[in-house]
C-alpha positions, -999 to +999 in steps of 0.1 A: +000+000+000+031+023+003+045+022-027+015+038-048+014+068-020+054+073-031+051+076-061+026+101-060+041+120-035+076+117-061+053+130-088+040+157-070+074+172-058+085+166-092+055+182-110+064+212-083+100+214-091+091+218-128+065+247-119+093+263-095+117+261-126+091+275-149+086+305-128+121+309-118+127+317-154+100+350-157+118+383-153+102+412-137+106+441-153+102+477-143+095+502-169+095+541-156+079+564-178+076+602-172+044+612-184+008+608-166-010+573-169-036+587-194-010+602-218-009+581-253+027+574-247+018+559-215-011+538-225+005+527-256+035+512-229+010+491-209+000+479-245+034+467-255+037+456-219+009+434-223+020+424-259+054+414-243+042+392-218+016+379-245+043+367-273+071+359-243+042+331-232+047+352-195+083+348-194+090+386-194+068+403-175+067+441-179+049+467-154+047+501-163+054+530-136+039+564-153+035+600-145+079+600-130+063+578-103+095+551-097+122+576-114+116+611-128+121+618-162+153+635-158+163+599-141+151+572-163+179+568-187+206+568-162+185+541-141+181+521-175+218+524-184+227+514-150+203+485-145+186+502-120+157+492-141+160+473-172+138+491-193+121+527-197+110+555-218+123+594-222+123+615-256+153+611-268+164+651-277+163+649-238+201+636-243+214+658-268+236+679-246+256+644-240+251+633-274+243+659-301+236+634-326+201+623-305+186+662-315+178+649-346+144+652-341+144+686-330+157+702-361+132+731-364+109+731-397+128+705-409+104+678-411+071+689-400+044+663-407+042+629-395+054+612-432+083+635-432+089+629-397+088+588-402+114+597-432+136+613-411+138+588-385+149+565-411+173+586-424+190+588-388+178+551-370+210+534-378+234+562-367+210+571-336+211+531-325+248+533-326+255+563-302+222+543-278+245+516-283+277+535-269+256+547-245+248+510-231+211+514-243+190+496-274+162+518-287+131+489-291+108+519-306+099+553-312+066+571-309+060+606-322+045+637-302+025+657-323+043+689-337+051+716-311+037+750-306+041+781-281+017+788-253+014+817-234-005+839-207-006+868-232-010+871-272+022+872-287+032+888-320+067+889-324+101+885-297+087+921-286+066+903-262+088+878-254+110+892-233+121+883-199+091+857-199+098+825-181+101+796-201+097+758-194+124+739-213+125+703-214+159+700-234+187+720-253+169+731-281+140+744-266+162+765-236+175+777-272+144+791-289+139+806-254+172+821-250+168+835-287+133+849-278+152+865-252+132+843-227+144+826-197+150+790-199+139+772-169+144+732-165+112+718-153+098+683-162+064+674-174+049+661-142+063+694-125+047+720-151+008+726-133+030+734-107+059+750-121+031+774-138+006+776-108+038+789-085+048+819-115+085+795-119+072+792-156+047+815-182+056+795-212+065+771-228+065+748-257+052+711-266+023+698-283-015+700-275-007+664-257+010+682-228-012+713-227-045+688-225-030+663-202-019+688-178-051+715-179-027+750-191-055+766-193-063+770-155-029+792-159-021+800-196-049+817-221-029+812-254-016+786-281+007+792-311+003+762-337+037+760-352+044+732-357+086+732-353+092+696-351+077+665-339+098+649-312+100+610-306+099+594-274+117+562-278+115+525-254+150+521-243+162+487-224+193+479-213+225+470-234+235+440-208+201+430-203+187+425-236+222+411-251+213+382-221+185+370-235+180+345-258+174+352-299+132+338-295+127+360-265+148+387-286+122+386-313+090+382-297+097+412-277+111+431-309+078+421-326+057+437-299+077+469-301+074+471-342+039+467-334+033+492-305+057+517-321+032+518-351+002+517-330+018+547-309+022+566-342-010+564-353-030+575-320-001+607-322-012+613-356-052+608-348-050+629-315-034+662-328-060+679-342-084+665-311-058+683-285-063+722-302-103+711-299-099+704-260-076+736-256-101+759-272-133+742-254-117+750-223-112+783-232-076+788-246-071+813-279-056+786-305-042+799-337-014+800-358+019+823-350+016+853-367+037+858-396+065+882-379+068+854-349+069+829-371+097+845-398+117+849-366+113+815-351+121+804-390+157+824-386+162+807-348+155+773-367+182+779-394+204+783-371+198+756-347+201+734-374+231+746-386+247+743-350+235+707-347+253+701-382+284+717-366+285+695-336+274+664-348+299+665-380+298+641-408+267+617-392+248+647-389+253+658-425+247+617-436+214+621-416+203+652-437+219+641-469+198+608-467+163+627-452+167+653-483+179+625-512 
């Protein structure tokens, strides 16, 4: 009678050994992300999330931390490059000022629609992966924000009413169009602007309608300036050690559920845009185009800016322009 209650209880601790193993071999991961929960860049991440742990059969299990809620924005790609967390998203112009080359989206009027903007990208993804790659990081995809305008507490016509106003800038180029408005660049990330502007530490700034909705602007700010300078990419970065660890299957199925968010992401960019000016102005905000003075000026500051990003990012800069233009 004791040898049919061994065996089962053999089968049993092996059947639980297997199940150990089997779960011993999911990864958590943690994936920061700056913006609010409710943002498009943040709901498209629970999507891939959920598209990762889909195709990986559970074996890599993703959850996202939105709205700077594990690391500030400012934080995440040092905590990804470190390991502190294996994966995250930030826009990538945030890192220009270590690596010039990543601006490329923020080349003013250079490529202004979402088609031009996907042909850019392609023009400057092998390059960009590269200096991620230098930089310990693989780029898995990149989502476009819708093109960036000016807002203000005051209509604006020209750098004549500009200056001295404090501006919100979220990387090098924007503190540049300030700085060239003769406006005052102040450093202040997305989850601290109702703040930031509620406490007088910024009166302007620019971004798309995404940021202006998502954060309410208009209990503060009573103007917006379509201009459409560029359309910056937020990109899904993971961990140079971490993803080179794992094996070519897991490789692709996560790779897959990038290629499929990133286009996803794109889409709901390009489908919201015109929706954001409609929730600006319902809430009370003057929306309109810049004026053509502001906007000849801000077409002179772009020139330039592009011409200083050609300067410092040399012969891959010029590659990344020759390619976009041929």
């Amino acid at each position: 009678m004791m040898a049919p209650k061994l065996t089962l209880t053999a089968a049993l601790a092996a059947s639980t050994l297997a199940l150990g193993a089997s779960v011993a071999m999911a990864e958590k991961w943690d994936m920061p992300m700056a913006y609010s929960a409710t943002n498009f860049h943040s709901e498209m991440g629970v999507v891939f999330a959920d598209k990762v742990r889909d195709y990986t059969g559970g074996d890599i299990d993703i959850t996202v931390h939105p709205g700077g809620s594990l690391f500030k924005g400012g934080e995440i790609k040092r905590a990804v490059q470190t390991g502190q967390a294996p994966i995250g998203e930030r826009f990538m112009s945030a890192h220009a000022n270590e690596a010039p080359l990543l601006g490329w989206d923020n080349l003013p009027f250079v490529a202004t629609t979402y088609a031009d903007n996907d042909k850019l990208w392609a023009a400057a993804k092998d390059k960009v992966n590269a200096q991620l790659s230098d930089l310990n990081l693989v780029a898995l995809y990149t989502c476009p924000w819708p093109g960036q305008g000016f807002y203000f507490k005051k209509a604006v016509n020209s750098s004549a009413d500009t200056q001295g106003v404090k501006f919100r800038s979220y990387n090098t180029a924007t503190a540049t169009f300030a700085e060239a408005l003769g406006m005052v660049p102040v450093q202040v990330e997305a989850a601290e602007l109702s703040q930031a502007l509620a406490t007088g530490v910024a009166e302007s700034f620019i971004s798309s309608g995404s940021t202006g909705y998502d954060r309410k602007v208009w209990e503060h700010l009573t103007h917006y300036y379509k201009v459409n300078a560029w359309l910056p990419r937020n990109y899904v970065m993971v961990n140079k050690g971490v993803w080179e660890a794992l094996d070519g299957d897991t490789q692709a199925e996560i790779q897959k559920a990038a290629d499929e968010t990133g286009a996803a992401c794109s889409a709901k960019s390009a489908e919201l845009a015109g929706w954001y000016f409609e929730q600006l102005a319902e809430n009370g905000m003057a929306v309109e185009d810049a004026g053509p003075d502001f906007l000849a000026e801000l077409e002179a500051i772009g020139a330039k800016m592009t011409a200083d990003w050609l300067a410092s990012t040399g012969a891959d800069g010029q590659a990344i322009l020759d390619a976009y233009n041929n």
